[in-house]
N, CA, C and O atoms as a DFTB+ gen file, in Angstrom:
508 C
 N C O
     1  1       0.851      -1.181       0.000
     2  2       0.000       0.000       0.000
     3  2       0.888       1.231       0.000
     4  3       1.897       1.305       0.702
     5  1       0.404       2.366      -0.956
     6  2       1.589       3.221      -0.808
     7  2       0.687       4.367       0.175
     8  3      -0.293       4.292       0.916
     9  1       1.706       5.547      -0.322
    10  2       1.612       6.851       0.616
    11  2       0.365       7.680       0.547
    12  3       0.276       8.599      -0.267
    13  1      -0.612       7.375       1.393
    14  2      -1.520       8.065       1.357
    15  2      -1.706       9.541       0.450
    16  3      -0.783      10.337       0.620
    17  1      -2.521       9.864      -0.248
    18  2      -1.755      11.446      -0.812
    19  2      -2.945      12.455      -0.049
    20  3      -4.158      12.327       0.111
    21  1      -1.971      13.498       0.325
    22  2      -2.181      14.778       1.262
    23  2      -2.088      16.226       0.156
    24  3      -1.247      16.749      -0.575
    25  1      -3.582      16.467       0.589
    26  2      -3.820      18.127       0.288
    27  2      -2.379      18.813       0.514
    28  3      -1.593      18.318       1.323
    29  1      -2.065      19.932      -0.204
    30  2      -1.301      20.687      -0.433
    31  2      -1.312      21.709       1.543
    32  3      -0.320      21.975       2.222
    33  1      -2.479      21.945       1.802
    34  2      -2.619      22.662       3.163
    35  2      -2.237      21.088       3.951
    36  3      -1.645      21.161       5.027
    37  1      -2.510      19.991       3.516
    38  2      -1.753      18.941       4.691
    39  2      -0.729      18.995       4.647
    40  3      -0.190      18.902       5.750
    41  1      -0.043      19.122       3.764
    42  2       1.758      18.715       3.804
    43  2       2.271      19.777       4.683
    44  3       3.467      19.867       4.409
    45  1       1.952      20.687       5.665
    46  2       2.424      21.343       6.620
    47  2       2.831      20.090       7.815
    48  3       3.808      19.829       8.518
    49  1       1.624      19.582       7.603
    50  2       1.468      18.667       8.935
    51  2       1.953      17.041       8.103
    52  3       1.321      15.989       8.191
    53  1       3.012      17.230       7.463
    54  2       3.277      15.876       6.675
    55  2       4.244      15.080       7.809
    56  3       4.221      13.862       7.632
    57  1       4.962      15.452       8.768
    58  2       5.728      14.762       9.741
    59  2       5.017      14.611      10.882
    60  3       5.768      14.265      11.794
    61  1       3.751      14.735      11.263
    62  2       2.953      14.719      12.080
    63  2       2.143      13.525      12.122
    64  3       1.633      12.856      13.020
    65  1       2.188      13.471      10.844
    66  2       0.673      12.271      10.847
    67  2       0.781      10.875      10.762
    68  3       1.437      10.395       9.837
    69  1       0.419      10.394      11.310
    70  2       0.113       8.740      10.985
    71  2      -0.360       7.912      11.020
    72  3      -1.158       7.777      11.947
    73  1      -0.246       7.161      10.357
    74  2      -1.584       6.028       9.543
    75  2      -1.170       4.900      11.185
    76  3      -0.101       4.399      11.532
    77  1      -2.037       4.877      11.596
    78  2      -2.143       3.800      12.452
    79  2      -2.863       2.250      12.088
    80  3      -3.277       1.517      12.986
    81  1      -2.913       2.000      11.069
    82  2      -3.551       1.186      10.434
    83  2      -2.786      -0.102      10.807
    84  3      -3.440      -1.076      11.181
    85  1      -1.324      -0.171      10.722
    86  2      -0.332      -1.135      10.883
    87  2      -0.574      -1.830      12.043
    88  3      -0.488      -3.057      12.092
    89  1      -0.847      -1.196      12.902
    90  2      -0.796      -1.505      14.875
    91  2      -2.039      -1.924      14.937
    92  3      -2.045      -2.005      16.166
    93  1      -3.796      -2.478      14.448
    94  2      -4.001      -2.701      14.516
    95  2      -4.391      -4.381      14.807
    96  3      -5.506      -4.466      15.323
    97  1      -3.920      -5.330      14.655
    98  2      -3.895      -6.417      14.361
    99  2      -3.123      -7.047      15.682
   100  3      -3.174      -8.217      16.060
   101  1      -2.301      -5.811      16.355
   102  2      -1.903      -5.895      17.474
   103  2      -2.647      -6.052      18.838
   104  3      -2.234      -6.599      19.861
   105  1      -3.907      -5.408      18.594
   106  2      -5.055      -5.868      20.021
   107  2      -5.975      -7.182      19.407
   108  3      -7.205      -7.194      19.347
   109  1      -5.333      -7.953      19.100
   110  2      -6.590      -9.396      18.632
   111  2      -7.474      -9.118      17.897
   112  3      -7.221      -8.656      16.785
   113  1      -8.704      -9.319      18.308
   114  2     -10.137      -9.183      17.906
   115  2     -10.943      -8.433      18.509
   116  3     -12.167      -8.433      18.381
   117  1     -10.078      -7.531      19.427
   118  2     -10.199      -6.656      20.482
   119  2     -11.180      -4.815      19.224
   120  3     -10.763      -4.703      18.071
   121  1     -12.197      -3.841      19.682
   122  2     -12.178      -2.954      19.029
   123  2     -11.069      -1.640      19.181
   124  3     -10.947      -0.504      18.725
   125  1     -10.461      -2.411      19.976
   126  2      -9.065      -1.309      20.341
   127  2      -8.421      -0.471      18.978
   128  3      -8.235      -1.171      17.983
   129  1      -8.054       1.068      18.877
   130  2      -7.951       1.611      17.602
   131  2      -7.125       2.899      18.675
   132  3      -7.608       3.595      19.568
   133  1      -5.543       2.819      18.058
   134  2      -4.769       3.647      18.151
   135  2      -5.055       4.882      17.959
   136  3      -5.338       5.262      16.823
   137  1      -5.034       6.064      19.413
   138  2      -5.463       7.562      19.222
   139  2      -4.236       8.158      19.525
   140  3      -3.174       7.602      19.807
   141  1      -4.587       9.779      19.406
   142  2      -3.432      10.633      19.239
   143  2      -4.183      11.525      20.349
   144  3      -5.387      11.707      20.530
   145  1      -3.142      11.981      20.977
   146  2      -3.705      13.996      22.289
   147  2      -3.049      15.014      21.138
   148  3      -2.094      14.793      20.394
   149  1      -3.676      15.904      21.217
   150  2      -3.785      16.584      20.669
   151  2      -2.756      17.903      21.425
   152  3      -2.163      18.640      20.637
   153  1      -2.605      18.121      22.773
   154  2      -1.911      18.897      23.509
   155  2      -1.787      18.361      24.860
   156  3      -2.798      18.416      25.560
   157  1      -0.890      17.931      25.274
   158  2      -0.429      17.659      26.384
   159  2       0.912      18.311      26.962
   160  3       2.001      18.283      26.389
   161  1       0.645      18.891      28.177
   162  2       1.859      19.395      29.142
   163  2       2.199      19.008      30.672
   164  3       1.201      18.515      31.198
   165  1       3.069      19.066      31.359
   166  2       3.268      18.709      32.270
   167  2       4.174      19.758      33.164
   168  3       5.092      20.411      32.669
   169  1       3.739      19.836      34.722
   170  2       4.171      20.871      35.132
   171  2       4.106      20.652      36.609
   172  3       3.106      21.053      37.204
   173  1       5.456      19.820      37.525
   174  2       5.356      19.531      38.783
   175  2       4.752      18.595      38.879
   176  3       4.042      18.387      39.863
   177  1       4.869      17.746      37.859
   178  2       3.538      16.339      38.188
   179  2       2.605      16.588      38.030
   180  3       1.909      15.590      38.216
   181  1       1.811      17.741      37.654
   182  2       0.636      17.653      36.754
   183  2       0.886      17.603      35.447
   184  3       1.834      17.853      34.702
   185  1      -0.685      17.047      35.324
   186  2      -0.838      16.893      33.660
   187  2      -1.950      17.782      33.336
   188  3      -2.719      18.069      34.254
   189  1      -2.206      18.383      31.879
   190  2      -3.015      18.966      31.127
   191  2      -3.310      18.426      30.001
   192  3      -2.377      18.785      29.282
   193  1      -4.109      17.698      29.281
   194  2      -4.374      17.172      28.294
   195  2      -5.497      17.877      27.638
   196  3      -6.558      18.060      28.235
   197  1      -5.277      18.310      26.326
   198  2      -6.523      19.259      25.490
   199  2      -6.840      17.901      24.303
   200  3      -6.001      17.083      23.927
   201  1      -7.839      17.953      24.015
   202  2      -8.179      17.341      22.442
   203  2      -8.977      18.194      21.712
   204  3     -10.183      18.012      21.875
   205  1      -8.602      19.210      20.834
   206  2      -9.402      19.570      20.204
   207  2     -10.191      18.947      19.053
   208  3      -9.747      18.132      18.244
   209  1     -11.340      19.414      19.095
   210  2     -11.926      19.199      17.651
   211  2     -12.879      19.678      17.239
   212  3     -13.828      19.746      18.020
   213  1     -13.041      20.194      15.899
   214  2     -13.747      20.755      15.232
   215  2     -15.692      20.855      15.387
   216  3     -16.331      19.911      14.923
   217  1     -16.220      21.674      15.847
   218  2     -17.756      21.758      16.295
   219  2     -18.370      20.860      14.916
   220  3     -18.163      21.077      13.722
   221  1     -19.269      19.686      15.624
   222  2     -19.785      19.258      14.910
   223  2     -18.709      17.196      14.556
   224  3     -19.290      16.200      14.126
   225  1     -17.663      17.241      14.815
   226  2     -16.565      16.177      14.160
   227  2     -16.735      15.404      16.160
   228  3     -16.018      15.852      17.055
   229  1     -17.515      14.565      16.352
   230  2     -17.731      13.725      17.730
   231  2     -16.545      12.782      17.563
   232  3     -16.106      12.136      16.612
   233  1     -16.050      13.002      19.331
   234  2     -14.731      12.504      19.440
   235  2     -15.302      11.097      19.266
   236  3     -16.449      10.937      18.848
   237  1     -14.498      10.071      19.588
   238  2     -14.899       8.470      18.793
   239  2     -15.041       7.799      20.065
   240  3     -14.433       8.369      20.971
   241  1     -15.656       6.774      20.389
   242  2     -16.226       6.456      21.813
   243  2     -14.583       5.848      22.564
   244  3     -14.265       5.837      23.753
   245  1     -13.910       5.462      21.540
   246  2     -12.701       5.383      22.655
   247  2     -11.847       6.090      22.812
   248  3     -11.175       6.061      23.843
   249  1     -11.637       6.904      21.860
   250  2     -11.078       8.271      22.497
   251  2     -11.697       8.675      24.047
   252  3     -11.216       8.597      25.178
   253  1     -12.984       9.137      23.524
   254  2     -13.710       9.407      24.910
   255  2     -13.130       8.447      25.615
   256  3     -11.960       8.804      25.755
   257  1     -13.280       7.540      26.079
   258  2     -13.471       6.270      27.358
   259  2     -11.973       6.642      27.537
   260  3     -11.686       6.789      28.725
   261  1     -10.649       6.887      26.430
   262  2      -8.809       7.138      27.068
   263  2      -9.262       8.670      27.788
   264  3      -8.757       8.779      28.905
   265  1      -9.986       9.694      27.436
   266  2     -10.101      10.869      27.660
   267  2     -10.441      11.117      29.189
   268  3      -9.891      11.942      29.920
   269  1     -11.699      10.031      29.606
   270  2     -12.464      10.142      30.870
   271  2     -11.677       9.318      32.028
   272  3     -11.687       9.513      33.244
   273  1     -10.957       8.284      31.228
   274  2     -10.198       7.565      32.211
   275  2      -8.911       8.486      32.982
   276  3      -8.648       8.714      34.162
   277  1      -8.352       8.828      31.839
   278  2      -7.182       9.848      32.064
   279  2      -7.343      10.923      33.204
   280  3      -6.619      11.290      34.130
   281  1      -8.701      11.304      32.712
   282  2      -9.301      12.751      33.541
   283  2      -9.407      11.835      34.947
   284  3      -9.213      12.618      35.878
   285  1      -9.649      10.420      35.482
   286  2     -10.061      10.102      36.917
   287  2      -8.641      10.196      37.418
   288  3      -8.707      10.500      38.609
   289  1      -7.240      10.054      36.992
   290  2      -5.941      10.222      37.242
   291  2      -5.225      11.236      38.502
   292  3      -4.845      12.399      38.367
   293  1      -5.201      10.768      39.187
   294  2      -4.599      11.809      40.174
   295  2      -3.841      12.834      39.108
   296  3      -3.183      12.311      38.209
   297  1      -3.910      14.100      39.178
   298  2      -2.595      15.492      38.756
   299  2      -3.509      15.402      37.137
   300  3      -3.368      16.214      36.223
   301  1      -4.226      14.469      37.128
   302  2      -4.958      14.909      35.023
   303  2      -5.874      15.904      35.019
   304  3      -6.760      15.708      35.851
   305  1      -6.005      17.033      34.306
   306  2      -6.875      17.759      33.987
   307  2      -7.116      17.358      32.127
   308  3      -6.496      17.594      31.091
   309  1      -8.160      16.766      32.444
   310  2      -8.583      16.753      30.950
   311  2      -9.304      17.630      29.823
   312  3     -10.488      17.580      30.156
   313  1      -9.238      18.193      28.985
   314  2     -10.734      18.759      28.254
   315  2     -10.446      18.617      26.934
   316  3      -9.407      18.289      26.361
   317  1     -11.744      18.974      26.461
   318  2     -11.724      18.913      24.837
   319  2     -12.336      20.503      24.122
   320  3     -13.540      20.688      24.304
   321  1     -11.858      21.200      23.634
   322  2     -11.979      22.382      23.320
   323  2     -12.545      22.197      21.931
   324  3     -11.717      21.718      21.156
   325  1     -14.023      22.507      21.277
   326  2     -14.285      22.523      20.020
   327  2     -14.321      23.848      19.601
   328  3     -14.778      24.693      20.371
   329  1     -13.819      24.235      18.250
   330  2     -13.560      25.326      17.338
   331  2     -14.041      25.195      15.773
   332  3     -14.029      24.098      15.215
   333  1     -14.426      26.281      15.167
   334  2     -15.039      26.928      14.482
   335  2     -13.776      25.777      13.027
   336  3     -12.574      25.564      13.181
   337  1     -14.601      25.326      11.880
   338  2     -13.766      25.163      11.181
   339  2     -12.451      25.460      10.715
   340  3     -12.374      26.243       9.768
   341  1     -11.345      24.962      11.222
   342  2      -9.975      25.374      10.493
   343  2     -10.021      26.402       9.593
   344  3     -11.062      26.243       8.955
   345  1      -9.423      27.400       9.194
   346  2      -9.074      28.094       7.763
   347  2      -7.462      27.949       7.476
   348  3      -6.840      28.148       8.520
   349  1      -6.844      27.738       6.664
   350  2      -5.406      27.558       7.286
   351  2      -4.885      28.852       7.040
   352  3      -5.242      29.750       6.279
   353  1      -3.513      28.691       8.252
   354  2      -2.993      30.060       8.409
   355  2      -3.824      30.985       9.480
   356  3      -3.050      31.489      10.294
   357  1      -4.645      31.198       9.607
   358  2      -5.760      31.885      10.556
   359  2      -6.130      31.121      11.688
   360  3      -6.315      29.905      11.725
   361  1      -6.252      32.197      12.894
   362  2      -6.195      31.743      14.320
   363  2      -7.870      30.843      14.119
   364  3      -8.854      31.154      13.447
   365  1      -7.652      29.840      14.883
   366  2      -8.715      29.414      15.431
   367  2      -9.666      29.755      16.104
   368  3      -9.291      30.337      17.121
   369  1     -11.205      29.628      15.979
   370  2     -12.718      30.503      16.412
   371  2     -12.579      29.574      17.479
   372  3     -12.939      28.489      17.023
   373  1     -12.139      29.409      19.022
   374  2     -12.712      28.100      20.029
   375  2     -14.081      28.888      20.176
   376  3     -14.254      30.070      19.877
   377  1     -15.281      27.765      20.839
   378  2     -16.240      27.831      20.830
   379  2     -17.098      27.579      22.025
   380  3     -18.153      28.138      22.327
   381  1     -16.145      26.185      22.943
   382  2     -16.503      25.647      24.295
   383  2     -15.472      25.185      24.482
   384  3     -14.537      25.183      23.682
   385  1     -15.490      24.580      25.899
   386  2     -14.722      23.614      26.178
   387  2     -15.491      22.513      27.189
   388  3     -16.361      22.895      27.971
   389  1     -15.227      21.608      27.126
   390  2     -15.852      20.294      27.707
   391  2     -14.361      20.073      29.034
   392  3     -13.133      20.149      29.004
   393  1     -15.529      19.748      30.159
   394  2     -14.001      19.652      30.877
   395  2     -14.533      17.690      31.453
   396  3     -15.635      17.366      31.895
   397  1     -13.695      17.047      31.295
   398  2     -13.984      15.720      31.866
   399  2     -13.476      15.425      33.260
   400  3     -12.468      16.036      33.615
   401  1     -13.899      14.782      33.890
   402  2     -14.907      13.748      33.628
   403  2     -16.644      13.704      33.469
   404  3     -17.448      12.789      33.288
   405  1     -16.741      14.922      33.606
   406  2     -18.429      14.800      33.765
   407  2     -18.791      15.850      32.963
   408  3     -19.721      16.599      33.261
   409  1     -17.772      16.031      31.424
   410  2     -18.260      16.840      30.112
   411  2     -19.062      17.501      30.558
   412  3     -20.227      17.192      30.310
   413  1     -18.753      18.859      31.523
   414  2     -18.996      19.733      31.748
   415  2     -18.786      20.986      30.628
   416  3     -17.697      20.946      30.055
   417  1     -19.603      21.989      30.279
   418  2     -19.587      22.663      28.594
   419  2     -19.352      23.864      29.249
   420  3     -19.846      24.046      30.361
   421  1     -18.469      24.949      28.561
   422  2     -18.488      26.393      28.982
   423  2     -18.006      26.776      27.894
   424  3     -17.040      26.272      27.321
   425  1     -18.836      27.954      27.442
   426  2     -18.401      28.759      26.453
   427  2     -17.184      29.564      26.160
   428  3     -17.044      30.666      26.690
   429  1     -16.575      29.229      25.600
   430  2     -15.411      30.529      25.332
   431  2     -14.817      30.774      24.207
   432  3     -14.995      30.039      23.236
   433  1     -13.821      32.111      24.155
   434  2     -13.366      32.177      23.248
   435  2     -11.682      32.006      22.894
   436  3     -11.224      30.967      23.370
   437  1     -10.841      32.722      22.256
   438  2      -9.509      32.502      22.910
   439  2      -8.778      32.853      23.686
   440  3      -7.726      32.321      24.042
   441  1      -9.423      34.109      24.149
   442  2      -9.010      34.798      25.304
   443  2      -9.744      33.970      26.809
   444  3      -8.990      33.973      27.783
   445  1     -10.627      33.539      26.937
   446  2     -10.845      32.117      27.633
   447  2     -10.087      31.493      28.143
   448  3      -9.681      31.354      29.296
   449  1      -9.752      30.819      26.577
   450  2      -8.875      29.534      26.731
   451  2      -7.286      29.686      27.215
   452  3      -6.514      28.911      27.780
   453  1      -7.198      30.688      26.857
   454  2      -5.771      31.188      27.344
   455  2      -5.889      31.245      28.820
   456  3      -5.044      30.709      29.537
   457  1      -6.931      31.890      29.302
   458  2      -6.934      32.071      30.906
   459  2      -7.038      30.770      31.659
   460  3      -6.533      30.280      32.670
   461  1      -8.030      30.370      30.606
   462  2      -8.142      28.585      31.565
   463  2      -6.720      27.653      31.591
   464  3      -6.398      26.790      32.408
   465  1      -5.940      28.181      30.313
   466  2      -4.543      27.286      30.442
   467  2      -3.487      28.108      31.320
   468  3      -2.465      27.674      31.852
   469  1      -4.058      29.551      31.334
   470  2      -2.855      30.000      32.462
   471  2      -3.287      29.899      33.724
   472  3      -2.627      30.466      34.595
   473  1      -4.431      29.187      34.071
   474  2      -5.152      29.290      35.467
   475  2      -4.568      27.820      35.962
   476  3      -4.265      27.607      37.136
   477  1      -4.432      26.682      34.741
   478  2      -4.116      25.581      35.030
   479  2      -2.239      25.900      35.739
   480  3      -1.764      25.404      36.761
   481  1      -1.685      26.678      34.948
   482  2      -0.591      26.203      34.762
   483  2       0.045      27.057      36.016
   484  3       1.217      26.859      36.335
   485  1      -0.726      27.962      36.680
   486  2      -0.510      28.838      37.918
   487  2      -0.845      28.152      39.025
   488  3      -0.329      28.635      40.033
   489  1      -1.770      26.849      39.286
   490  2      -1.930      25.692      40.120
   491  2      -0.747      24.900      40.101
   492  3      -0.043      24.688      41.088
   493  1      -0.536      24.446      38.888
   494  2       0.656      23.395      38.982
   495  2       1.463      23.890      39.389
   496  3       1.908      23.426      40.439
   497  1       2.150      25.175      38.769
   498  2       3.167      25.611      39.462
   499  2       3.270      26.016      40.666
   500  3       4.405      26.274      41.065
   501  1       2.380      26.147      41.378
   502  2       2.599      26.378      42.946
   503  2       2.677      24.918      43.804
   504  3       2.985      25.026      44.991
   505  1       2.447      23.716      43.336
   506  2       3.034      22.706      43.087
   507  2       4.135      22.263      43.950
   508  3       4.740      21.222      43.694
């Protein structure tokens, strides 16, 4: 099988991506299906994990189930931030954020999201 072919706006993200297709065959007969985080940081032994995705594009039930598990983790703050269709080159519209475990929804924008990641990262660090 050859190289998948990628939009001209994908080949930014051409060292990024990958076909997880191979690693399947690796969980049995299991529905197990290799995911990706989207933003993860760490800071004093905490963790922050973001998944964004696009309003409207539902994360996949096992994403969710790595997402909610993660979030029960001592030091995990989980969420999933959905945003306004990509344009490339142009900042991202965020829209909410879902905070897990109990996909809790709050509106925001990027000035929000910035506060909610510097609010996280002003906890950890006092740490």
């Amino acid at each position: 099988m050859g190289e998948p072919i990628m939009s001209e706006k994908d080949n930014i993200y051409k060292d990024q991506w990958h076909d997880y297709k191979q690693f399947i065959s690796c969980f049995g007969t299991t529905k197990i299906m290799p995911t990706d985080i989207d933003f993860c940081v760490e800071r004093n032994g905490k963790f922050l994990i973001i998944e964004f995705k696009t309003v409207g594009k539902p994360i996949s039930v096992g994403q969710d189930i790595l997402l909610k598990k993660l979030s029960m983790l001592p030091n995990f703050s989980v969420w999933c931030v959905h945003h306004e269709k990509t344009v490339i080159h142009h900042p991202k519209e965020y829209v909410d954020i879902c905070i897990y475990p109990n996909k809790k929804y709050i509106p925001i924008n990027t000035g929000a999201l910035l506060q909610f990641i510097h609010s996280w990262f002003k906890k950890a660090d006092e740490s």
